[in-house]
ZAVOLUM-446038 format. One record per residue (C-alpha): residue in three letters; x, y, z; chain; residue number from 1. Coordinates in steps of 0.1 Angstrom, whole numbers. Last residue first. Example, Ala and Ser with C-alpha at 12.3 -4.5 7.8 and 13.67 -1.06 7.14 Angstrom:
+------+-------+-------+-------+-------+-----+
| rest |  east | north |    up | kette |  nr |
+------+-------+-------+-------+-------+-----+
|  SER |   137 |   -11 |    71 |     A |   2 |
|  ALA |   123 |   -45 |    78 |     A |   1 |
+------+-------+-------+-------+-------+-----+
END
This chain:
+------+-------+-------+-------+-------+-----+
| rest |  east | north |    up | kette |  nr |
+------+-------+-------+-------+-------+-----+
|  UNK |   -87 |    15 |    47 |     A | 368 |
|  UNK |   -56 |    -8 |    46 |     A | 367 |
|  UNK |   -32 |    -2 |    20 |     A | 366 |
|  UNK |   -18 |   -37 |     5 |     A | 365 |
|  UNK |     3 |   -48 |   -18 |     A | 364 |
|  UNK |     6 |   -70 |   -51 |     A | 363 |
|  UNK |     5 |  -106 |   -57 |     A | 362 |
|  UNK |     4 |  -138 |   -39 |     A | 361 |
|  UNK |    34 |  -161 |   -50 |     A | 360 |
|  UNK |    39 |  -188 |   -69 |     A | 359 |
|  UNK |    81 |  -189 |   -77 |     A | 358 |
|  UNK |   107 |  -190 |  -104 |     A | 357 |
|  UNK |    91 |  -159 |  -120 |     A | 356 |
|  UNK |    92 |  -168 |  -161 |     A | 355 |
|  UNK |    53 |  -151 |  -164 |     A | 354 |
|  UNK |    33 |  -182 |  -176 |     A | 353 |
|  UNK |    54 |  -210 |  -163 |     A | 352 |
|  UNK |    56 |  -187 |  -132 |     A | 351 |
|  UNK |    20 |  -185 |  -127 |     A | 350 |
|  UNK |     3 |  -158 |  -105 |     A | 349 |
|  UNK |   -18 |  -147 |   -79 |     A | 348 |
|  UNK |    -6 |  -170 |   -51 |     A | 347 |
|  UNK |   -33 |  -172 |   -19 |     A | 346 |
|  UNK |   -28 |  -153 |    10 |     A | 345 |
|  UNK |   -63 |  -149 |    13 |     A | 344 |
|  UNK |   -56 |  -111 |    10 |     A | 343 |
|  UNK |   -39 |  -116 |   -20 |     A | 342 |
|  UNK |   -59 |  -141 |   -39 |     A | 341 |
|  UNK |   -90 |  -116 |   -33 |     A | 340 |
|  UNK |   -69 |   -89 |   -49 |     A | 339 |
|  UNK |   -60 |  -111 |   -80 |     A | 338 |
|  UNK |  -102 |  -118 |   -79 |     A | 337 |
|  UNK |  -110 |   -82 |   -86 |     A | 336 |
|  UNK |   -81 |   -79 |  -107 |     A | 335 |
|  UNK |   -95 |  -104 |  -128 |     A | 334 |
|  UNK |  -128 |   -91 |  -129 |     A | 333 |
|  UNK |  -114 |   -62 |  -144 |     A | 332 |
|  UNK |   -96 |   -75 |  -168 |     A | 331 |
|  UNK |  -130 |   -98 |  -182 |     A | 330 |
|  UNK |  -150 |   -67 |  -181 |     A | 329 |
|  UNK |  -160 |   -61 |  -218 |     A | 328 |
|  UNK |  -162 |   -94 |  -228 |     A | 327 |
|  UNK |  -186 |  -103 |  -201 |     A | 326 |
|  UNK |  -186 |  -142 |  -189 |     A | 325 |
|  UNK |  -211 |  -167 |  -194 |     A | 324 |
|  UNK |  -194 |  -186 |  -221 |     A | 323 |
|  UNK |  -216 |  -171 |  -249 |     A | 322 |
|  UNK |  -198 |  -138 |  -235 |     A | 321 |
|  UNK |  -161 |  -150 |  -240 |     A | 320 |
|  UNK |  -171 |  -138 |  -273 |     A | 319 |
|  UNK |  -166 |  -165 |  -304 |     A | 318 |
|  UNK |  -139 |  -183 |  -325 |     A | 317 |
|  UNK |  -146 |  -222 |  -333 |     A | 316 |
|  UNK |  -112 |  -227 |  -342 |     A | 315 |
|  UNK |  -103 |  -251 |  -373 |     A | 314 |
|  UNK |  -106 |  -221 |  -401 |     A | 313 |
|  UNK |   -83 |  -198 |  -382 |     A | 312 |
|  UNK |   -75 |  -174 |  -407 |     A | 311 |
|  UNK |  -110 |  -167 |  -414 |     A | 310 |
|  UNK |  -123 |  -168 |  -380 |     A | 309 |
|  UNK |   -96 |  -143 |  -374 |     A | 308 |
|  UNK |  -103 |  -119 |  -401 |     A | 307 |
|  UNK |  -141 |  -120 |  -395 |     A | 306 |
|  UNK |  -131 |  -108 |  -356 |     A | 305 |
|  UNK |  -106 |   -80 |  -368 |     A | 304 |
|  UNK |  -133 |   -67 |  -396 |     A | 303 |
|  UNK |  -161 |   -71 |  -367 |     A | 302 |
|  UNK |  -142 |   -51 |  -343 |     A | 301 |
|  UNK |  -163 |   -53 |  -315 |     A | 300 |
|  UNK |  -144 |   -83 |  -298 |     A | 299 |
|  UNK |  -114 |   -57 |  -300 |     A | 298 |
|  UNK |  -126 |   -40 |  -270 |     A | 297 |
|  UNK |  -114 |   -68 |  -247 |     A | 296 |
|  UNK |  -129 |  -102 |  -253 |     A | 295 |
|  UNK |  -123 |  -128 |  -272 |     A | 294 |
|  UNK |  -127 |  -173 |  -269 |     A | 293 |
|  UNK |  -112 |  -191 |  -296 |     A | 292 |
|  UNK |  -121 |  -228 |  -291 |     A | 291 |
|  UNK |  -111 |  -258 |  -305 |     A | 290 |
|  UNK |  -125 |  -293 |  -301 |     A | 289 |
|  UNK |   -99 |  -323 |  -309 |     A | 288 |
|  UNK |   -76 |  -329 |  -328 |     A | 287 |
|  UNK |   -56 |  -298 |  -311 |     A | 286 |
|  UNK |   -45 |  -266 |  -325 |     A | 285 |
|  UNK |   -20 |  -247 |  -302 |     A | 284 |
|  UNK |     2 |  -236 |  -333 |     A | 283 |
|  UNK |   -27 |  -221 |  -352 |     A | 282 |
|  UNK |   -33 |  -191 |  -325 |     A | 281 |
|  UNK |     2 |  -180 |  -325 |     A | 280 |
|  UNK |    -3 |  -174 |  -361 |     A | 279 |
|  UNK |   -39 |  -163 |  -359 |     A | 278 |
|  UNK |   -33 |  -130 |  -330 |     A | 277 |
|  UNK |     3 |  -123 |  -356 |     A | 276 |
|  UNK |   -23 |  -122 |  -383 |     A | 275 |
|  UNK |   -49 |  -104 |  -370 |     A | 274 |
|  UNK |   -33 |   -77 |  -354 |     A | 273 |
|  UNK |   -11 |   -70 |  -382 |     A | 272 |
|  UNK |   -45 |   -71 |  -406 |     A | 271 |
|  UNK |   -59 |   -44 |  -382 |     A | 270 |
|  UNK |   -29 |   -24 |  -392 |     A | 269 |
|  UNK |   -34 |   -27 |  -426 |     A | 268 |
|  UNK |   -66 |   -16 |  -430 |     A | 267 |
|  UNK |   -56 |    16 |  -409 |     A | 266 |
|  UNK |   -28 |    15 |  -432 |     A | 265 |
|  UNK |   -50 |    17 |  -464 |     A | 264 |
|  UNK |   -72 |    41 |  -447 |     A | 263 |
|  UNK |   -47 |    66 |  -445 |     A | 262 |
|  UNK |   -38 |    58 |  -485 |     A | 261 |
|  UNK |    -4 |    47 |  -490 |     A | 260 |
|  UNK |    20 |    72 |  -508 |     A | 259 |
|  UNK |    57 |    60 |  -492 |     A | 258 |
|  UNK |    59 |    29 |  -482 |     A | 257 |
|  UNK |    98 |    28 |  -468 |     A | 256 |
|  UNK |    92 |    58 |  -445 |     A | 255 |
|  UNK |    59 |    42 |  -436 |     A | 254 |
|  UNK |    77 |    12 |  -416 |     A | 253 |
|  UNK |    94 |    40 |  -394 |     A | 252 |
|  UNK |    59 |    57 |  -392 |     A | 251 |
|  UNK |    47 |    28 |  -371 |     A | 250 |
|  UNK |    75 |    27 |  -348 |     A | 249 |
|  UNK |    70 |    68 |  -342 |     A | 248 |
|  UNK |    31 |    60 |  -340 |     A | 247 |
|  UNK |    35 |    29 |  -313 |     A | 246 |
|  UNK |    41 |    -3 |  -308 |     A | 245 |
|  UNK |    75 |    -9 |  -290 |     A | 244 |
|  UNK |    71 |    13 |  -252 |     A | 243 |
|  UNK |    31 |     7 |  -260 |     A | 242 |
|  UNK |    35 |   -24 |  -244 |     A | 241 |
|  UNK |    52 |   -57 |  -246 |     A | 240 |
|  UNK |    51 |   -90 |  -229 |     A | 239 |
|  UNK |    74 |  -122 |  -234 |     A | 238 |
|  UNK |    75 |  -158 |  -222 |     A | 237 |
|  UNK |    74 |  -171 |  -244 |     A | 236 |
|  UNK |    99 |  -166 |  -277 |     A | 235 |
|  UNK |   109 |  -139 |  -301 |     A | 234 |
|  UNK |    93 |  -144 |  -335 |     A | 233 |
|  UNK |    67 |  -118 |  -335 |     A | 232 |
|  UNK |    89 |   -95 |  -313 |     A | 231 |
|  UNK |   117 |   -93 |  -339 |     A | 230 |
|  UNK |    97 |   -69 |  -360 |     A | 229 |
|  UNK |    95 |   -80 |  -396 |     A | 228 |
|  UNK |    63 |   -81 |  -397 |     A | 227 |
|  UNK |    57 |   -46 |  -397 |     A | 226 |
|  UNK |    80 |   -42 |  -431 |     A | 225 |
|  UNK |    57 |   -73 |  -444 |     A | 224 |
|  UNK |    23 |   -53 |  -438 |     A | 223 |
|  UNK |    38 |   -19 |  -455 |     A | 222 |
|  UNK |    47 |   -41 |  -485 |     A | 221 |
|  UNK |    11 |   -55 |  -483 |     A | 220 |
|  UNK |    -9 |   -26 |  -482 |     A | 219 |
|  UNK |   -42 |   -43 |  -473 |     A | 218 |
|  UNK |   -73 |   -21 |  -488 |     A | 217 |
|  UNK |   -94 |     8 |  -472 |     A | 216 |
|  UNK |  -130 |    15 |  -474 |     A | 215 |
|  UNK |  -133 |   -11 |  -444 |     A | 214 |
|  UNK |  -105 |     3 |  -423 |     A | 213 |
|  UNK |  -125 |    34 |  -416 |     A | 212 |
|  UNK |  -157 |    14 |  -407 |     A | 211 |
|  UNK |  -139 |   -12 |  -386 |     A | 210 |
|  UNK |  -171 |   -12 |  -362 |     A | 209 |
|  UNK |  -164 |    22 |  -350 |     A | 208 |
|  UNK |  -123 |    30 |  -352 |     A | 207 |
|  UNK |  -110 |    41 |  -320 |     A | 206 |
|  UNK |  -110 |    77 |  -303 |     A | 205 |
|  UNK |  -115 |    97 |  -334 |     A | 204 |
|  UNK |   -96 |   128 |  -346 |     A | 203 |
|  UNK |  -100 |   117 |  -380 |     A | 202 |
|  UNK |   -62 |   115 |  -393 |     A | 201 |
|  UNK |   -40 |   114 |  -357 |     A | 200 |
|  UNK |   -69 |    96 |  -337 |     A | 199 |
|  UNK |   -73 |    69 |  -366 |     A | 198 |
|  UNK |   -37 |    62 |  -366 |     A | 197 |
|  UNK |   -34 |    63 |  -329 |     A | 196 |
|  UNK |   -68 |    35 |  -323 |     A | 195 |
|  UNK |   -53 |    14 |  -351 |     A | 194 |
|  UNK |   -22 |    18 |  -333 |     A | 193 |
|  UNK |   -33 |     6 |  -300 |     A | 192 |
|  UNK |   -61 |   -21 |  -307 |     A | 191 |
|  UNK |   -44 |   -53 |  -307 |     A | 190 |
|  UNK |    -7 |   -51 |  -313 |     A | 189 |
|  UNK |    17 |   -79 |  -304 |     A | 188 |
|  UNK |    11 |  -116 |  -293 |     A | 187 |
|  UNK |    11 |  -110 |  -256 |     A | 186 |
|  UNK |    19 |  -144 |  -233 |     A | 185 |
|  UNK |     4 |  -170 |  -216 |     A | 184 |
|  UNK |     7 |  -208 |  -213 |     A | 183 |
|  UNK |    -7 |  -230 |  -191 |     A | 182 |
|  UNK |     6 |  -267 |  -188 |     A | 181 |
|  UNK |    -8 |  -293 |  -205 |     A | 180 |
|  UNK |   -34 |  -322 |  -196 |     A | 179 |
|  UNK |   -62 |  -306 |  -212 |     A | 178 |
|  UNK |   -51 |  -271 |  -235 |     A | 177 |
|  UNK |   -59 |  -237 |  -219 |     A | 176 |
|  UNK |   -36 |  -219 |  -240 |     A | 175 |
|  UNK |   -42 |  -178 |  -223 |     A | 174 |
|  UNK |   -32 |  -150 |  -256 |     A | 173 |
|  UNK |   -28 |  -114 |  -253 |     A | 172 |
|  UNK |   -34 |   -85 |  -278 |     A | 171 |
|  UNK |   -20 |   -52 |  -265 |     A | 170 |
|  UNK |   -44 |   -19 |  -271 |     A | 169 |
|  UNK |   -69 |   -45 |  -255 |     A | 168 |
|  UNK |   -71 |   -79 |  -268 |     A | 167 |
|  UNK |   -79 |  -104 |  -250 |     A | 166 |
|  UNK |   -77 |  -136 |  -263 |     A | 165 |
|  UNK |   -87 |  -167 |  -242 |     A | 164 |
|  UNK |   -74 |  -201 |  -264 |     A | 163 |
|  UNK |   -94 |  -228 |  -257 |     A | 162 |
|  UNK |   -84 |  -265 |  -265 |     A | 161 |
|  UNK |  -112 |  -292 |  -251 |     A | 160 |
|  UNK |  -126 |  -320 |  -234 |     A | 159 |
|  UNK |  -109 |  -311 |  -197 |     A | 158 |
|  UNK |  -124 |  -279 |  -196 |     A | 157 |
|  UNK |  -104 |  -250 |  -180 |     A | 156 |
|  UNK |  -124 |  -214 |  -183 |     A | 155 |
|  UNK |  -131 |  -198 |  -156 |     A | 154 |
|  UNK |  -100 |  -208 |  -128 |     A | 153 |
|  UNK |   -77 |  -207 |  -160 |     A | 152 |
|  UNK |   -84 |  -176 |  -174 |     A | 151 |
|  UNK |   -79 |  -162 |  -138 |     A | 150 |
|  UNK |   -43 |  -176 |  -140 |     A | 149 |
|  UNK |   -42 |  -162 |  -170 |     A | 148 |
|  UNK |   -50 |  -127 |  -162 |     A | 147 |
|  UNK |   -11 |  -119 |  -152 |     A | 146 |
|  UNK |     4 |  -115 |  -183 |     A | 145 |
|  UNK |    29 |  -102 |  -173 |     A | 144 |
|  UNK |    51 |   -93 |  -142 |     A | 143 |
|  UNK |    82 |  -103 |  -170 |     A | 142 |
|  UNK |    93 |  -126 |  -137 |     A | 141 |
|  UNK |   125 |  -128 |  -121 |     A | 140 |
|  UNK |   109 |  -132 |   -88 |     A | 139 |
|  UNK |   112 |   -99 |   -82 |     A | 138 |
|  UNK |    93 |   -92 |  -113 |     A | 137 |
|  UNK |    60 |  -110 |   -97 |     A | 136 |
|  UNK |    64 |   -89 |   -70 |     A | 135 |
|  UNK |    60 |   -60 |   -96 |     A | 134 |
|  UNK |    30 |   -68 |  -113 |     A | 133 |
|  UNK |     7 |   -67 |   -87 |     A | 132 |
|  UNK |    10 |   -30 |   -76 |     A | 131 |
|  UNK |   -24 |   -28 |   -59 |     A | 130 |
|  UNK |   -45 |   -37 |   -30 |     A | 129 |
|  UNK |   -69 |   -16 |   -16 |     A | 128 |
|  UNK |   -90 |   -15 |    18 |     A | 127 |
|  UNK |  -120 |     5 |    15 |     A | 126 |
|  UNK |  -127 |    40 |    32 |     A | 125 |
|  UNK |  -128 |    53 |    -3 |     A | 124 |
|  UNK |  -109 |    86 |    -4 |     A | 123 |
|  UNK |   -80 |    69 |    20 |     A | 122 |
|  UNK |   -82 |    33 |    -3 |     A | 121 |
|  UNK |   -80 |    52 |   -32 |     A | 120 |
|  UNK |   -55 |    76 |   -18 |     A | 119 |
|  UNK |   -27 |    56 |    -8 |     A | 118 |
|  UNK |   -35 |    36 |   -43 |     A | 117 |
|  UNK |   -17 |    64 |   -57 |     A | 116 |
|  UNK |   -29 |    58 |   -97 |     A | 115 |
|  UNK |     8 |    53 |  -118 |     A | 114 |
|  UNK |    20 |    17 |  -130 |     A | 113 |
|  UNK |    55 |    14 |  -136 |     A | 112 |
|  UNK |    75 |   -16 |  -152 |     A | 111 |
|  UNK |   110 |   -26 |  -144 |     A | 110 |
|  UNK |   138 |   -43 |  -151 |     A | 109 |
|  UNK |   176 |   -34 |  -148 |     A | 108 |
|  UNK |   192 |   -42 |  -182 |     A | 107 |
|  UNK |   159 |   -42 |  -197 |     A | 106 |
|  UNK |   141 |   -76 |  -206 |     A | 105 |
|  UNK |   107 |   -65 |  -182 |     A | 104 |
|  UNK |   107 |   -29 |  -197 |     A | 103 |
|  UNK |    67 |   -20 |  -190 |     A | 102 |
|  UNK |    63 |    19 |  -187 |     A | 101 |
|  UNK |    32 |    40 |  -184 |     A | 100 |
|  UNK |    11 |    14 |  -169 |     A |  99 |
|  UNK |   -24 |    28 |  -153 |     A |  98 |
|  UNK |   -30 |     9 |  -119 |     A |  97 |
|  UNK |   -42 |   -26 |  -115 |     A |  96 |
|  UNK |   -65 |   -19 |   -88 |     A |  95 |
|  UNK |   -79 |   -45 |   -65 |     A |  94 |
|  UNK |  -108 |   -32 |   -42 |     A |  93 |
|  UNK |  -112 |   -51 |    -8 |     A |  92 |
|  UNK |  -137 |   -64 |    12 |     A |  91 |
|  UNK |  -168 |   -44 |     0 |     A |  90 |
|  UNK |  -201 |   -44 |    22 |     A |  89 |
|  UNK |  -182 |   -10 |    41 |     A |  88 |
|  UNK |  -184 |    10 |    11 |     A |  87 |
|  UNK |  -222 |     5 |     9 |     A |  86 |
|  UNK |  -239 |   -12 |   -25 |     A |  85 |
|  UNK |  -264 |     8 |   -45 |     A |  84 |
|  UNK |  -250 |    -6 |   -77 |     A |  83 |
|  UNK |  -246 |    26 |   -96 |     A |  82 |
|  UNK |  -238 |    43 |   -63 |     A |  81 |
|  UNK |  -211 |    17 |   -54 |     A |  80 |
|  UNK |  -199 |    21 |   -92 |     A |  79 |
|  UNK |  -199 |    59 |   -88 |     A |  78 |
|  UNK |  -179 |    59 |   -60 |     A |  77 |
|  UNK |  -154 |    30 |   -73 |     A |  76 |
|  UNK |  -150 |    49 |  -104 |     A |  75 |
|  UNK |  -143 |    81 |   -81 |     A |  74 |
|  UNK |  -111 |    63 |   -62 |     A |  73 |
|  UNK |   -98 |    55 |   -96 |     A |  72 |
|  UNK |   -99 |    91 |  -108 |     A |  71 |
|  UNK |   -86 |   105 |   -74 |     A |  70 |
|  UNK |   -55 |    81 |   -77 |     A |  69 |
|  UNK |   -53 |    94 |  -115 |     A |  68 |
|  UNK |   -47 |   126 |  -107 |     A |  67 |
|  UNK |   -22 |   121 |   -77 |     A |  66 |
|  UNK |     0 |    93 |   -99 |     A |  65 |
|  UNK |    -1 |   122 |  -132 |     A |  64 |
|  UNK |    13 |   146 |  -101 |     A |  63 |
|  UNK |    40 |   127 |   -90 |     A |  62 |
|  UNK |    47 |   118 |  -126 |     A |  61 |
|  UNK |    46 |   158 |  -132 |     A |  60 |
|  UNK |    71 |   163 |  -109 |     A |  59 |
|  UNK |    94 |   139 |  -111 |     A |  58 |
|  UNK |    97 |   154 |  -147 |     A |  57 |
|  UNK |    93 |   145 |  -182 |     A |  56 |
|  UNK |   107 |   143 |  -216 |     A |  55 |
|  UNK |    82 |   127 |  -241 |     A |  54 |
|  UNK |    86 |    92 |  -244 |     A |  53 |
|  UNK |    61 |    80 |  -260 |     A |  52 |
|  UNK |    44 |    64 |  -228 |     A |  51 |
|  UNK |    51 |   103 |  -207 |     A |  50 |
|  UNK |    31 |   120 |  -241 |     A |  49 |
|  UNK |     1 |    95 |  -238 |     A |  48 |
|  UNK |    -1 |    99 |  -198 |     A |  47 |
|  UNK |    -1 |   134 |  -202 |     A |  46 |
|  UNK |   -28 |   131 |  -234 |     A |  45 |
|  UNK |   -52 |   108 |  -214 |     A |  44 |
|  UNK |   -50 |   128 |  -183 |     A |  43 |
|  UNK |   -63 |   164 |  -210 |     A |  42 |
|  UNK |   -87 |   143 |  -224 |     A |  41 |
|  UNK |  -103 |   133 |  -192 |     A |  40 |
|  UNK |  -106 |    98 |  -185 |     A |  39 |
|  UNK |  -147 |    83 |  -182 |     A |  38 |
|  UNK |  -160 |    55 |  -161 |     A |  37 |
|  UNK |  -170 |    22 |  -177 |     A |  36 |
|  UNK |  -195 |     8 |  -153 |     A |  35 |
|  UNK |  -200 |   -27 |  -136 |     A |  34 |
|  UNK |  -224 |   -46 |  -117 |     A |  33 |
|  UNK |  -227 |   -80 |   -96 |     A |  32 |
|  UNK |  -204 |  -101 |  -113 |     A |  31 |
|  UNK |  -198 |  -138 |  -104 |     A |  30 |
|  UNK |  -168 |  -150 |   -93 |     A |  29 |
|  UNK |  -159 |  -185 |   -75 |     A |  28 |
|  UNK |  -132 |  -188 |   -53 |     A |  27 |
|  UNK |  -150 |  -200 |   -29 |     A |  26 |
|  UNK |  -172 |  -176 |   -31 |     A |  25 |
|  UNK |  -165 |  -140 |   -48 |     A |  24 |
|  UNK |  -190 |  -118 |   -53 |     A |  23 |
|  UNK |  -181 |   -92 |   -80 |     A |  22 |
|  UNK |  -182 |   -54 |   -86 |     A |  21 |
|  UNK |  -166 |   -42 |  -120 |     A |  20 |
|  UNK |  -147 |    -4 |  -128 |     A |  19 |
|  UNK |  -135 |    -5 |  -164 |     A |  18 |
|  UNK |  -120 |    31 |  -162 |     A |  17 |
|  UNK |  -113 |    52 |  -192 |     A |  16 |
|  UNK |  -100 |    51 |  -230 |     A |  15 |
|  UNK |   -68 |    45 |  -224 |     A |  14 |
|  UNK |   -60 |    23 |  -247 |     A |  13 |
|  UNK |   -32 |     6 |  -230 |     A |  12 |
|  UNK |   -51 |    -4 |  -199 |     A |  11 |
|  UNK |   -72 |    13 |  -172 |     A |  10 |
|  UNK |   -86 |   -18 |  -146 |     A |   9 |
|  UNK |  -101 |   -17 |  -116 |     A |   8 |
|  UNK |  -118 |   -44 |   -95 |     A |   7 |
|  UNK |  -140 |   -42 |   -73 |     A |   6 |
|  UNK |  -146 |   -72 |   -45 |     A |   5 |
|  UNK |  -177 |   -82 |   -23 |     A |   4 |
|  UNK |  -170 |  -115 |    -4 |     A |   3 |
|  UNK |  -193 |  -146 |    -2 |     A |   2 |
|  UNK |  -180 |  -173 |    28 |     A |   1 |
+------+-------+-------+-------+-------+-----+
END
């Protein structure tokens, strides 16, 4: 029997709500509607200052978990009102929550998403389900990445190697590879320090169509220092966050490169996406047909995009959207469907993606 989900999703960019309605029928989704809904500067920067480190309170967490309840709650309004749907056609809404700290390999692991699903599901009238990542954790898990199990319901094709990339302000990889087991895991930066750089010189969100980065040339020392980070080479399964890529680590490597050009390191930087994307890329290529299927906001990148299908000269690299599914909403949908696992009591994960030494359904539930 058809069931109405949303799903929300804020990731490491931060630059608002992807809020996305599907049907889901037998476990099969298909999107209805879906809107991008809008963060307030002033949330962006306290949730920017707490992921940098910035000394904090119990307090103002509290308070950053209030906001950002309301500001999930009124994505799903203005989604329902968007798509004309009623409250009460929607089974559940599955909200991923706005991480602020991911430490799966610290001495006691944890991550922390904030957005009081209490109050979604109360302002809402709709049953919610959230927290996914930690159950996952409990089961020794890194509680990421959780979309490939999704990946793998849409996208599995017994003729052929595809590799779903995502990349958000964290680039992440799904191996969909016939009669092989799925791997998962995040490569390193995608968008996020690109997007800083360019906020801290222009005052820009994000980079429009690479234009910055395209008067700009490769600084190649700079490129090597970044390299060098131990993440690149450390083994799956791993996940990362804006805890490791960031402006402090990013003007570490400057210290050694001193007089580049601003829009050399913004050229740079989308280099160190692409390569470290490529290189994990290149060792999953099969005889047979490859294909390298983006979304995320970094599918509009066309410098990041050209780069790839340049690097990756055996991959047939494209938008997951000339495979039927929209680029831009892909981690919404996902969530969408995570919460429809969950209330089916169905497992929302996949331990040989995540290290958890079980299958288990995900998240938990607040009843409307």
């Amino acid at each position: 029997m058809a069931e109405k989900y949303i799903g929300l999703m804020s990731g490491t960019s931060m630059d608002g709500v992807d809020a996305v309605l599907v049907e889901i029928d037998d476990n099969k989704t298909h999107i209805i509607d879906a809107i991008s809904f809008p963060m307030g500067d002033n949330l962006k920067q306290a949730l920017l200052d707490i992921c940098l480190g910035q000394a904090t309170n119990l307090q103002a967490i509290g308070e950053l978990d209030h906001r950002l309840g309301h500001l999930f709650a009124d994505a799903v309004d203005a989604l329902l009102s968007k798509a004309n749907v009623p409250a009460h056609q929607i089974k559940a809404i599955g909200s991923h929550g706005q991480t602020v700290f991911h430490a799966p390999e610290a001495h006691y692991p944890f991550t922390m998403q904030l957005g009081d699903a209490n109050i979604i599901s109360a302002k809402t009238g709709i049953c919610t389900v959230a927290d996914f990542r930690r159950k996952d954790m409990a089961f020794g898990g890194q509680g990421a990445p959780l979309v490939p199990a999704f990946h793998q319901q849409l996208f599995s094709d017994s003729n052929i190697t595809r590799v779903i990339l995502n990349i958000g302000g964290i680039a992440n990889i799904t191996l969909l590879k016939p009669d092989y087991k799925v791997i998962g895991y995040d490569t390193g930066p995608g968008n996020m320090l690109s997007d800083a750089w360019i906020s801290r010189y222009l005052n820009s969100p994000y980079d429009k169509d690479a234009a910055w980065a395209q008067t700009g040339s490769v600084n190649k020392g700079l490129l090597e220092a970044m390299l060098s980070d131990s993440y690149f080479t450390q083994p799956a399964p791993k996940s990362t966050g804006r805890e490791l890529f960031n402006l402090p680590w990013l003007d570490k490597h400057l210290e050694s490169q001193p007089n580049i050009k601003p829009q050399d390191t913004q050229a740079t930087l989308i280099e160190l996406s692409a390569i470290t994307i490529a290189a994990e890329v290149a060792t999953f290529t099969s005889s047979t047909t490859n294909e390298l299927l983006v979304c995320g906001g970094g599918v509009h990148n066309p410098l990041l995009m050209r780069r790839l299908a340049e690097l990756l000269p055996e991959w047939q690299v494209m938008s997951t959207n000339e495979r039927g599914i929209d680029s831009d909403n892909m981690e919404a949908m996902a969530f969408a469907w995570l919460a429809y696992r969950t209330l089916h009591h169905l497992p929302g994960n996949l331990p040989e993606v995540t290290g958890a030494s079980h299958a288990i359904p995900l998240g938990a539930i607040y009843p409307a």
